[in-house]
VOPAGU-2260 file (C-alpha; in pm, 1 decimal, decimal comma):
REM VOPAGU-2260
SITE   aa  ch    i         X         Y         Z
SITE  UNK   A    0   -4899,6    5414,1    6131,8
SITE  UNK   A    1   -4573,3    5596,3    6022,9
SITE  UNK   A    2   -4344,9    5363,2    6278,3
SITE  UNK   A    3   -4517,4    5055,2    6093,5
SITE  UNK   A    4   -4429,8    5287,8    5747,1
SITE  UNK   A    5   -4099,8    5263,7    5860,9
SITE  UNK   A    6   -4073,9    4929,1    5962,5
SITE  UNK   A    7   -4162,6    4773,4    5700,0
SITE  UNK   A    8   -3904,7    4972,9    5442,6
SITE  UNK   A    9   -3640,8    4831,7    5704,1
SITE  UNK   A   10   -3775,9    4541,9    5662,8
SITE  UNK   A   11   -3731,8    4530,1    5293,4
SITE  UNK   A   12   -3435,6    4751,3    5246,1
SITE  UNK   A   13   -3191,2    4569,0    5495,1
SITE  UNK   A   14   -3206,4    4197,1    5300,3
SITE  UNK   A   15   -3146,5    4417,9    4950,3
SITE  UNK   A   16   -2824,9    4550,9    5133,3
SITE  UNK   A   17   -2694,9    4302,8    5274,6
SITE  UNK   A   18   -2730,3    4081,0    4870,2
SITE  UNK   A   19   -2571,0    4391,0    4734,9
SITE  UNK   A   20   -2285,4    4367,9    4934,3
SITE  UNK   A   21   -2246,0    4019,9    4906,1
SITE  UNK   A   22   -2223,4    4043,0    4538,3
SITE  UNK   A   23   -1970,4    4295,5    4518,5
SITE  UNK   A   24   -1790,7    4063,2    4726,3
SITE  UNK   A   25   -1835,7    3790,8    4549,7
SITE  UNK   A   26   -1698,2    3964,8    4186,1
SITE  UNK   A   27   -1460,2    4167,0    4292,6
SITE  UNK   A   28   -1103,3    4069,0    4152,5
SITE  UNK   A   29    -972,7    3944,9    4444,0
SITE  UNK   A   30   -1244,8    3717,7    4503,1
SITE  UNK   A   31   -1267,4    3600,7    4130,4
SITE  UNK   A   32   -1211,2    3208,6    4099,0
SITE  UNK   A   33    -913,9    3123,1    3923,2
SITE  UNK   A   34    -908,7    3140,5    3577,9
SITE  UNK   A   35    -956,3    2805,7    3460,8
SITE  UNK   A   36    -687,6    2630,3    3190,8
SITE  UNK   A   37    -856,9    2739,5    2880,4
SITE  UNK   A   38    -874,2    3084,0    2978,4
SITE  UNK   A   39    -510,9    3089,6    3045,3
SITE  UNK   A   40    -436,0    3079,9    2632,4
SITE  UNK   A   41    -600,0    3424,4    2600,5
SITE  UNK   A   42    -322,4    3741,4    2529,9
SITE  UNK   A   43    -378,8    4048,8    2411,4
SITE  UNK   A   44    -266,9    4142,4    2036,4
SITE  UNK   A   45      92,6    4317,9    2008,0
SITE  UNK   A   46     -23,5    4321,9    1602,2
SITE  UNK   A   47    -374,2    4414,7    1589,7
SITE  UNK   A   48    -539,0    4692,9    1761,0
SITE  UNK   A   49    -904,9    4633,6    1610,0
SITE  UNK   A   50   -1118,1    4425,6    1324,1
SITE  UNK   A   51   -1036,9    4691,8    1107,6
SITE  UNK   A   52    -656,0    4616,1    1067,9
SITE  UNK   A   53    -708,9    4288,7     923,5
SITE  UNK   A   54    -724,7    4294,6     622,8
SITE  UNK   A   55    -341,5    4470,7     655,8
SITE  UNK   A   56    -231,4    4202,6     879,8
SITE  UNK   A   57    -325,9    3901,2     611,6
SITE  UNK   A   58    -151,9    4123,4     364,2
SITE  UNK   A   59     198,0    4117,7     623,2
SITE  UNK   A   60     143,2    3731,8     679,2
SITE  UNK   A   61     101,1    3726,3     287,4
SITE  UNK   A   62    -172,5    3489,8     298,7
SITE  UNK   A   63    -411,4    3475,3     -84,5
SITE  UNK   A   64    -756,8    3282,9      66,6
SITE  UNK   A   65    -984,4    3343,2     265,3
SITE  UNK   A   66   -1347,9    3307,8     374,1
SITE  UNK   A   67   -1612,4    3456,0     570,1
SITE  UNK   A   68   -1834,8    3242,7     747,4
SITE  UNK   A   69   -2204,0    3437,8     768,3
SITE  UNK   A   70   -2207,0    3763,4     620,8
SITE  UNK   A   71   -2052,7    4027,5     840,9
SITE  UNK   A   72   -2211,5    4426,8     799,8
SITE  UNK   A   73   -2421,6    4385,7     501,0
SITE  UNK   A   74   -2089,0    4271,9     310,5
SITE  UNK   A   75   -1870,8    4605,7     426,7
SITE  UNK   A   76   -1633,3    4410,3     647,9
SITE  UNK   A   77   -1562,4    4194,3     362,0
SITE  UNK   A   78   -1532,0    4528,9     190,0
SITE  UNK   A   79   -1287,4    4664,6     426,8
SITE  UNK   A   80   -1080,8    4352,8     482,9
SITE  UNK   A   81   -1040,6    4326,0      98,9
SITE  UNK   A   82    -922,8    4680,4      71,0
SITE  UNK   A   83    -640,2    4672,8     260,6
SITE  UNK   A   84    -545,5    4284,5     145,4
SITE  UNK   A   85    -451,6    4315,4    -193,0
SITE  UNK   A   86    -266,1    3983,8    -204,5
SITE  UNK   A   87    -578,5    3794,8    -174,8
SITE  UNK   A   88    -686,6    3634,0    -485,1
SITE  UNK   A   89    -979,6    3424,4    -382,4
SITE  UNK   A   90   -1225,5    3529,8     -84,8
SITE  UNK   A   91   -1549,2    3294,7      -7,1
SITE  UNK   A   92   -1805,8    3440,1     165,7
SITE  UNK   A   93   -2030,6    3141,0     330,9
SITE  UNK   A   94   -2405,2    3174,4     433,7
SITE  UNK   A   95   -2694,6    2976,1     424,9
SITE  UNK   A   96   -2921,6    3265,7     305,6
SITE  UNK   A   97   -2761,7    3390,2      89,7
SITE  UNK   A   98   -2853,0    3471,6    -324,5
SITE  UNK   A   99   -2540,5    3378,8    -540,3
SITE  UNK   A  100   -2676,5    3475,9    -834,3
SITE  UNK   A  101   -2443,9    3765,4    -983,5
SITE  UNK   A  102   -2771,7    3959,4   -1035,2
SITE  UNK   A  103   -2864,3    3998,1    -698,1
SITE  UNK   A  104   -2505,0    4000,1    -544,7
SITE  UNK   A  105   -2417,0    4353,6    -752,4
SITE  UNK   A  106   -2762,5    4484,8    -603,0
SITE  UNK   A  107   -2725,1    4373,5    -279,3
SITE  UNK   A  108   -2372,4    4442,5    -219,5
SITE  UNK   A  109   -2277,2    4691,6    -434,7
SITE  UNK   A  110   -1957,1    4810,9    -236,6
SITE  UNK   A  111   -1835,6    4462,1    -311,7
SITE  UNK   A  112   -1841,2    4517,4    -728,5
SITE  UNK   A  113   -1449,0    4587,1    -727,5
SITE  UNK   A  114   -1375,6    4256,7    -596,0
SITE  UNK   A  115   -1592,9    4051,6    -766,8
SITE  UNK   A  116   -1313,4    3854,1    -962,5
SITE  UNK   A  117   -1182,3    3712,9    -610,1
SITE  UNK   A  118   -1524,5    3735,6    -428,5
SITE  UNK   A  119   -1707,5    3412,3    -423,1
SITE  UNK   A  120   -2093,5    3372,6    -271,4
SITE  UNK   A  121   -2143,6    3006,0    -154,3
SITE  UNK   A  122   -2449,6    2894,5      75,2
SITE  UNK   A  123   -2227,7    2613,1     215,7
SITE  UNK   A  124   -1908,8    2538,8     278,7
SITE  UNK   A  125   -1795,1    2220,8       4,9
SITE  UNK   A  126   -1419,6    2300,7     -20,8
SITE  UNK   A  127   -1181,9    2084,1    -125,2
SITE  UNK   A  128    -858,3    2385,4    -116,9
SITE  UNK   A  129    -718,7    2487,1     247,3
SITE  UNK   A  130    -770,0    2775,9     370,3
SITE  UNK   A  131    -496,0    3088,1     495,9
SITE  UNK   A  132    -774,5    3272,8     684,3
SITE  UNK   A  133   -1123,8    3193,1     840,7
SITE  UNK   A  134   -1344,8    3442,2    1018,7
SITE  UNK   A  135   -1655,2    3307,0    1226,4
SITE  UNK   A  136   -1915,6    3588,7    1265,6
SITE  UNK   A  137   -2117,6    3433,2    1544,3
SITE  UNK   A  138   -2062,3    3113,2    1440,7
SITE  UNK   A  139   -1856,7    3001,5    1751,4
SITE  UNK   A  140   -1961,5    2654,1    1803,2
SITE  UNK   A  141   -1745,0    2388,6    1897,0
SITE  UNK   A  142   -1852,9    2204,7    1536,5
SITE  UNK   A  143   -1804,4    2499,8    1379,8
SITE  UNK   A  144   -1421,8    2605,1    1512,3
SITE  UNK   A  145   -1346,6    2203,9    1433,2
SITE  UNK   A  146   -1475,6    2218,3    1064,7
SITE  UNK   A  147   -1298,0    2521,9     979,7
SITE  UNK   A  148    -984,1    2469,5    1179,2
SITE  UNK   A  149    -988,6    2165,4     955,4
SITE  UNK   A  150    -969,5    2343,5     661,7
SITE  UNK   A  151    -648,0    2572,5     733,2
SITE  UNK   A  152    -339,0    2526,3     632,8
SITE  UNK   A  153     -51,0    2515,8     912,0
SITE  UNK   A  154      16,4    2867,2    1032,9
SITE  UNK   A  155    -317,8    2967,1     911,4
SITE  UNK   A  156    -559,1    3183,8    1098,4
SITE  UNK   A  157    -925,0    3160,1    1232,4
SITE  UNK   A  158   -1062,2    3499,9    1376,6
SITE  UNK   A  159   -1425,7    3576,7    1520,3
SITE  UNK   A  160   -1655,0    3815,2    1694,3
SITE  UNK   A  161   -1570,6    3771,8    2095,7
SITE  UNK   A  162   -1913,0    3975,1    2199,4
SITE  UNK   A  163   -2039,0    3830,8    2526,5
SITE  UNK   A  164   -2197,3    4041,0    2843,8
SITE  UNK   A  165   -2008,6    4225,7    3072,5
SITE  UNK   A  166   -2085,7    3976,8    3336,7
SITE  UNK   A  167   -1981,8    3680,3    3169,5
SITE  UNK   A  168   -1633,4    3855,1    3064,6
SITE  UNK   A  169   -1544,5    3970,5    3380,4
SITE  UNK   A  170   -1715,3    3609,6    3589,0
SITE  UNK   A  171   -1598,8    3380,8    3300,5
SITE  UNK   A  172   -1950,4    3232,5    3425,5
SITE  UNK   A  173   -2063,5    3126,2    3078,8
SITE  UNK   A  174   -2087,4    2810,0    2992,2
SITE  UNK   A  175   -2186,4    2855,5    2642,6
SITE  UNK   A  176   -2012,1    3237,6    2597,2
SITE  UNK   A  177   -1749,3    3269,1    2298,5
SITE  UNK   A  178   -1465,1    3322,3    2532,9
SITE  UNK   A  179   -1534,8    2992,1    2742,2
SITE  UNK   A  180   -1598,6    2753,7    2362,5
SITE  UNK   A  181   -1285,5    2946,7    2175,0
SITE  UNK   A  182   -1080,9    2922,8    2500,7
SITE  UNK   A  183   -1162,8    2533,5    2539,3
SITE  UNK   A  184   -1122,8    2529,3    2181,4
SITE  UNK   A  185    -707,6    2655,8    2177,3
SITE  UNK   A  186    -640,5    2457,8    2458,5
SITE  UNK   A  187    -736,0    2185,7    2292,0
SITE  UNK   A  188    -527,1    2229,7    2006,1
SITE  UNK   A  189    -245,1    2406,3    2275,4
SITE  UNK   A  190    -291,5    2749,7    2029,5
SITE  UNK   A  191    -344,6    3075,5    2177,9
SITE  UNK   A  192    -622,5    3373,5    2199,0
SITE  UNK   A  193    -494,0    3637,6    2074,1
SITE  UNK   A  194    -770,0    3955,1    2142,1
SITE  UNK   A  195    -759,7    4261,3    2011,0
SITE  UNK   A  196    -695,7    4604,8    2198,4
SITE  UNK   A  197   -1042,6    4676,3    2141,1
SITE  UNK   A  198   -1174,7    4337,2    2307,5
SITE  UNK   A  199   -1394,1    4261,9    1987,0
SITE  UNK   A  200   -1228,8    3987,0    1844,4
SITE  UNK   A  201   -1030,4    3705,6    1884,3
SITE  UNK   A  202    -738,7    3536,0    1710,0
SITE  UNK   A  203    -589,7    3184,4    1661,7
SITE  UNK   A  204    -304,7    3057,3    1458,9
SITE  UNK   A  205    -304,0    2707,0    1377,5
SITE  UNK   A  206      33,2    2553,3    1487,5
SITE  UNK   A  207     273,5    2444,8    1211,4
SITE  UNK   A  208     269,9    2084,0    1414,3
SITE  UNK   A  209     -90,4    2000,2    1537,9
SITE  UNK   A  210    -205,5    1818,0    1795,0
């Protein structure tokens, strides 16, 4: 009985192995496929260590206008961008869901009240003005980058989240991940990824000439 015990586990335990090892193969670096054109436009920020030294970095590129494309943190990275960008003098923050009315905006997002003069609540986007700054939270779809790329002025900049699984980073496997759209997306318009030292978000600035 215990030989058949035995057997058996072998039986099972030897097929597991031998997958295991073939999929630390498979993903190791040196057995990574090549990264592909689009991925070749990512570099990693000399200028911005995290999502927290934005709102300094607008300031340096003394850009006035911005907007926030779905609320990010209940309204406190708006807060903290604002803080440290005192040149801005108009900031939309665009979402569907949102309440505009003044009323609910001071109860909502109270941390916001300072900046209500240049803060600006909008369930769509219906510009007319260009925009110095965009920043997609989660809102990385090819439409998406190509509506709000067209609303930047030359030299402008569109940031976002770049949160994807570990997997995906390291395999580039995803189809629809945020690297593999914004990475198609710069190619496209031969701009570069720049990513923060903390991996968290990316960076494009529009090219004086487009393409």
């Amino acid at each position: 009985m215990s030989s058949k015990k035995a057997l058996t586990a072998s039986t099972i335990l030897v097929p597991i192995t031998c997958l295991l090892v073939l999929i630390l193969f498979l993903y190791t670096p040196s057995h990574l496929p090549p990264q592909r054109k689009s991925q070749q436009h990512y570099h990693q920020s000399a200028t911005i260590a995290s999502r927290g030294e934005l709102g300094k970095f607008l300031d340096q590129e003394i850009l006035t206008v911005g907007a926030e494309v779905g609320i990010v943190d209940a309204g406190w990275f708006a807060y903290e961008t604002l803080y440290k960008w005192s040149r801005c003098k108009r900031y939309y923050i665009i979402d569907r869901d949102i309440d505009a009315t003044e009323e609910s905006i001071r109860k909502k997002y109270p941390q916001l009240r300072a900046f209500l003069a240049k803060v600006h609540f909008m369930p769509d986007y219906n510009l007319t003005t260009k925009l110095d700054y965009v920043y997609l939270n989660r809102h990385d779809s090819k439409e998406a980058l190509e509506e709000y790329w067209d609303a930047l002025i030359p030299s402008g900049i569109l940031a976002g989240d770049l949160r994807t699984s570990w997997f995906e980073w390291m395999s580039c496997m995803g189809r629809s991940s945020v690297r593999n759209v914004v990475g198609k997306f710069a190619y496209k318009h031969n701009a570069a990824v720049n990513i923060t030292s903390d991996g968290l978000m990316w960076i494009i600035r529009r090219p004086e000439i487009t393409i």
